[in-house]
N, CA, C and O atoms as a DFTB+ gen file, in Angstrom:
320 C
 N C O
     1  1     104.099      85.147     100.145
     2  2     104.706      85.872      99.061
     3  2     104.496      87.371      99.292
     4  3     103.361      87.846      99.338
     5  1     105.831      88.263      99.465
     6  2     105.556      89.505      99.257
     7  2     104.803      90.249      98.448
     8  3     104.967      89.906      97.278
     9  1     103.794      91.415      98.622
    10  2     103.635      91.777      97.310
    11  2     104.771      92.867      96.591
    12  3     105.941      93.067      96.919
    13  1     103.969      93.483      95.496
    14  2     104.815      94.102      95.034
    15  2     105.004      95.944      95.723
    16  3     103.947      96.380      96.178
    17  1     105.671      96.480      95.762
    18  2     105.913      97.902      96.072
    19  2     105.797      98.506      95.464
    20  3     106.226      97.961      94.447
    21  1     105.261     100.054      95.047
    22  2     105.020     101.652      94.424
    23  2     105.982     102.464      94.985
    24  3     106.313     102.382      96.168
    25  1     106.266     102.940      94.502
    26  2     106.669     104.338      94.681
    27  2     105.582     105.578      95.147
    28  3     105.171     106.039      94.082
    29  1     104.951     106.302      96.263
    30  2     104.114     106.903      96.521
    31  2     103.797     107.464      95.569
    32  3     102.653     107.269      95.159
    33  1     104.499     108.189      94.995
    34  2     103.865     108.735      93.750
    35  2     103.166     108.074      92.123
    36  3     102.318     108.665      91.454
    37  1     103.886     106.541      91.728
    38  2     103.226     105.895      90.974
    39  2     101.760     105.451      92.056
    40  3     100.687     105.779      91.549
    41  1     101.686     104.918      93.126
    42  2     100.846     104.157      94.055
    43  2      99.466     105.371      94.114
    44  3      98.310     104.982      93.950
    45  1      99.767     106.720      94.346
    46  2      99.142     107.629      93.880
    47  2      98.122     107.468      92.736
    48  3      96.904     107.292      92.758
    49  1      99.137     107.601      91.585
    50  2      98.541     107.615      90.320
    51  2      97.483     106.626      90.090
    52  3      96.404     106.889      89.559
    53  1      97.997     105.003      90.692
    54  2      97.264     103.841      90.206
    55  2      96.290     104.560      91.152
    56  3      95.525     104.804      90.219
    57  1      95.932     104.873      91.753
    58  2      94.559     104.947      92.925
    59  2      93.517     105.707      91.407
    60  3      92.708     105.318      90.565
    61  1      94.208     106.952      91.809
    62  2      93.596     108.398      90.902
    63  2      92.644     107.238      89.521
    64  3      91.477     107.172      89.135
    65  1      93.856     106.547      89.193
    66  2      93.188     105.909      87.706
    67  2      91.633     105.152      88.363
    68  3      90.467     105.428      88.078
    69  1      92.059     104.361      89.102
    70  2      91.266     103.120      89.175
    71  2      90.121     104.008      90.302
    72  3      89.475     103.260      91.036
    73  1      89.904     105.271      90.430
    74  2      89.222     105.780      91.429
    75  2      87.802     106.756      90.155
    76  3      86.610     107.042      90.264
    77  1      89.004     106.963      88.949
    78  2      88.612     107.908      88.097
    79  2      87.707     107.543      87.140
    80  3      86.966     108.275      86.484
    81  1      87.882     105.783      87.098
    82  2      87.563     104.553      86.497
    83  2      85.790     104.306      86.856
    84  3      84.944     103.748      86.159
    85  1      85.674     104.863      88.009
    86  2      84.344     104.214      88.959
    87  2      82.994     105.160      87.887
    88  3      83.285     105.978      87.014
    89  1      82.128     104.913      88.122
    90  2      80.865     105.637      87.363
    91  2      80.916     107.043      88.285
    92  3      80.941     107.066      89.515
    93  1      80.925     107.938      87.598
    94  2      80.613     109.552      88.031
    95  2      81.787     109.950      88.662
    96  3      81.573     110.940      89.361
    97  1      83.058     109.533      88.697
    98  2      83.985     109.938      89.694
    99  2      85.088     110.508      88.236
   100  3      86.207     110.173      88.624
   101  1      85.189     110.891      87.425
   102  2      86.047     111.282      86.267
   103  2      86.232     112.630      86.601
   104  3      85.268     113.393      86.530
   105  1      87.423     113.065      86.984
   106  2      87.463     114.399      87.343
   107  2      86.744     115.122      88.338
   108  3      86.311     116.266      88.199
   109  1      86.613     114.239      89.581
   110  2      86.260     114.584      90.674
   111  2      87.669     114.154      91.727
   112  3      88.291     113.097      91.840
   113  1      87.795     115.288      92.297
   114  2      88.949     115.769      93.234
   115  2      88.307     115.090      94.900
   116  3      87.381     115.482      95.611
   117  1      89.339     113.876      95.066
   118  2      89.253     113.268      96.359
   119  2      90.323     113.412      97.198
   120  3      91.230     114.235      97.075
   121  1      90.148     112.317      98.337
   122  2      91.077     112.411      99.665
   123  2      92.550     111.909      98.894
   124  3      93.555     112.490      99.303
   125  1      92.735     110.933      97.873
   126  2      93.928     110.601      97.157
   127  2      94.715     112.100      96.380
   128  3      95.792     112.620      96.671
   129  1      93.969     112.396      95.596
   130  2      93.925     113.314      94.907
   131  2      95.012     114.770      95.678
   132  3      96.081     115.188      95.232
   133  1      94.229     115.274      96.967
   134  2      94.957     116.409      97.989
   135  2      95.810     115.686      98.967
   136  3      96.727     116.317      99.492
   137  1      95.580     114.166      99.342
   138  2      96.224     114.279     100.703
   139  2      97.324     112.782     100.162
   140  3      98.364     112.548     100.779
   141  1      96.964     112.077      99.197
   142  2      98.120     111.364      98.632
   143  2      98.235     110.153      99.659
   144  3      97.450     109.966     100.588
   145  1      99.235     109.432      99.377
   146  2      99.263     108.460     100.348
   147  2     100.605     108.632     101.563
   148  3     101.655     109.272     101.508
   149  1     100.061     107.821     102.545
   150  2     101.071     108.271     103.645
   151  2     101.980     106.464     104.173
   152  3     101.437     105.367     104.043
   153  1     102.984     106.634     104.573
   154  2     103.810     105.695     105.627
   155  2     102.810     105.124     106.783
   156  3     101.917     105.945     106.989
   157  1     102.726     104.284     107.372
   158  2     102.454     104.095     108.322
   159  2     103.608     102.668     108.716
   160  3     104.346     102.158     107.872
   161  1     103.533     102.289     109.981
   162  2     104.150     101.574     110.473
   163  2     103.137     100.121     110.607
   164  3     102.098     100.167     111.266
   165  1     103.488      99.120     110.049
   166  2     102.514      97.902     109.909
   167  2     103.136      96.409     110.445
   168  3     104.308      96.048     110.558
   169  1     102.263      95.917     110.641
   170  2     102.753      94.475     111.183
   171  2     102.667      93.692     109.892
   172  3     101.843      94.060     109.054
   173  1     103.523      92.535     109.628
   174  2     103.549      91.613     108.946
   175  2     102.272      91.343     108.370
   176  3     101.486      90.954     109.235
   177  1     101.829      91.399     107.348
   178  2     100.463      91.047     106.451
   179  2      99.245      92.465     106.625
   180  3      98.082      92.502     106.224
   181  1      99.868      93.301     107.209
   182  2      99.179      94.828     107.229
   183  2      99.536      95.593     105.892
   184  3     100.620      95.517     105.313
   185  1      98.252      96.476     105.427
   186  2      99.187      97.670     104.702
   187  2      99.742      98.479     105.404
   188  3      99.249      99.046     106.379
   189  1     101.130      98.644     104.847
   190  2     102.514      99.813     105.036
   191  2     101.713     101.117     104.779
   192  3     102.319     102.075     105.258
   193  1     100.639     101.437     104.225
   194  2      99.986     102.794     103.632
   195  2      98.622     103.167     104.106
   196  3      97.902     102.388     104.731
   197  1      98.268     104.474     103.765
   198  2      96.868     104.886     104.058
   199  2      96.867     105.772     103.141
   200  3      97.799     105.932     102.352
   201  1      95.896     106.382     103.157
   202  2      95.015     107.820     102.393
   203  2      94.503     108.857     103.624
   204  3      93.324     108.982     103.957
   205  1      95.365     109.397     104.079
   206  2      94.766     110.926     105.416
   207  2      93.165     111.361     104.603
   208  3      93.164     111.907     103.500
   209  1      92.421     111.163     105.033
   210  2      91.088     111.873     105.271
   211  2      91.385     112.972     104.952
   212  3      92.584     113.246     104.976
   213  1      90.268     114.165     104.473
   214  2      89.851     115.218     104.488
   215  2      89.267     115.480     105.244
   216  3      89.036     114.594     106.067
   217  1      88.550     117.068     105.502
   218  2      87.503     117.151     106.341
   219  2      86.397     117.364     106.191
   220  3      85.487     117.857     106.857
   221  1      86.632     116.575     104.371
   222  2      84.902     116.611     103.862
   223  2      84.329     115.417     103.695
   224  3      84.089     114.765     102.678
   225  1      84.013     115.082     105.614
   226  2      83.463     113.495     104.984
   227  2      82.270     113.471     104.701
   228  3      81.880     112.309     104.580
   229  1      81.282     114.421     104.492
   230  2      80.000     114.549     103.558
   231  2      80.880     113.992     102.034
   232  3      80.280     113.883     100.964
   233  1      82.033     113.754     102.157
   234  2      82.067     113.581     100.251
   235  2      82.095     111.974     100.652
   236  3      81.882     111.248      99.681
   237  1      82.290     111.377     101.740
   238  2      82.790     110.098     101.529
   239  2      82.068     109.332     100.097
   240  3      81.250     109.920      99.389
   241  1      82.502     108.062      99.870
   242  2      81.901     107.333      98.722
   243  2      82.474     106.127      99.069
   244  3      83.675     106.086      99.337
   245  1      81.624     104.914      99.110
   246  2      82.234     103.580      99.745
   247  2      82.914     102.776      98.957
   248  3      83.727     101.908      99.274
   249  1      82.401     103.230      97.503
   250  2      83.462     102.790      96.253
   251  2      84.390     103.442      96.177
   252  3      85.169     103.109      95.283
   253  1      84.738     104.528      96.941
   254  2      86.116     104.766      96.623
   255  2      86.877     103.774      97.828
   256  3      87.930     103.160      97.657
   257  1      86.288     103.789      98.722
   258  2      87.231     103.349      99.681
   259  2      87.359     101.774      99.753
   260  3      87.802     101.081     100.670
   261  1      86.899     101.447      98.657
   262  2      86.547      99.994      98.278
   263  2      87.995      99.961      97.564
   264  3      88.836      99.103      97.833
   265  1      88.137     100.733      96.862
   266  2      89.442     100.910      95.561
   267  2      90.425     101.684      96.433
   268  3      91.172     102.329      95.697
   269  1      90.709     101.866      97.732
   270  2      91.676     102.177      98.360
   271  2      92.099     100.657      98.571
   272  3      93.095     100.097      98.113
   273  1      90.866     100.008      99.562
   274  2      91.432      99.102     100.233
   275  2      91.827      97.988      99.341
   276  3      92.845      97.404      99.712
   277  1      91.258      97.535      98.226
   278  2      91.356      96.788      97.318
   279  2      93.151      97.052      96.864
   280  3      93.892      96.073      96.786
   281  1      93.484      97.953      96.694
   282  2      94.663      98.514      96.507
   283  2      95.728      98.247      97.449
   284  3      96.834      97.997      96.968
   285  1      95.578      98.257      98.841
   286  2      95.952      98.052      99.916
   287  2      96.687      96.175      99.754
   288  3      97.821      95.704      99.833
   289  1      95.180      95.546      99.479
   290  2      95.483      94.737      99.330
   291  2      96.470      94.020      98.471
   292  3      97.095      93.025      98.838
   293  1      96.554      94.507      97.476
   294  2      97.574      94.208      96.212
   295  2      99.134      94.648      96.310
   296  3     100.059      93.969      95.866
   297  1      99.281      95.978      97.009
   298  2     100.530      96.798      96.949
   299  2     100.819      97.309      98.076
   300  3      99.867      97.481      98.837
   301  1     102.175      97.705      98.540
   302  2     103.262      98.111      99.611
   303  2     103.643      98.908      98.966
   304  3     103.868      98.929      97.756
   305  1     103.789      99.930     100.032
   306  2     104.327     101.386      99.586
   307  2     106.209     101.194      99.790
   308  3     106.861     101.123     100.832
   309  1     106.683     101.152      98.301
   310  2     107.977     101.627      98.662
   311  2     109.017     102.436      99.550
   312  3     109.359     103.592      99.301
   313  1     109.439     101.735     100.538
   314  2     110.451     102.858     101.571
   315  2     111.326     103.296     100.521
   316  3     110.699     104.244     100.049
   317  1     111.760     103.252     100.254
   318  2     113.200     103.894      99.563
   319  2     112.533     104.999      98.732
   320  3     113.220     105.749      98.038
């Protein structure tokens, strides 16, 4: 079963929420936040998407990237 598709810019937003959601992260400015989500080219059962890094990976946080990939998992980035 396919999943469902975003629009980069709703797919955006859901991150921001569910990123903003985490303990201490409410108005803290991440890699979603400046660098948004990108296209990539994927094989069948891959995510279509990523999040480009910053070059502040002193900020990394493994819960965020928990709620990227978790995300990943659920949703396809709309081509159109």
């Amino acid at each position: 079963m396919p999943k469902p598709s975003l629009s980069p810019r709703r797919l955006q937003a859901l991150l921001i929420e569910r990123i903003e959601a985490l303990p201490g992260m409410a108005g803290q400015v991440t890699d979603v936040h400046t660098g948004g989500v990108r296209w990539v080219d994927a094989g069948p059962g891959e995510p279509n998407w990523y999040v480009p890094t910053g070059a502040q990976r002193e900020d990394y946080r493994l819960d965020v990237a928990r709620v990227i990939k978790q995300t990943q998992l659920e949703y396809d980035l709309d081509v159109d």
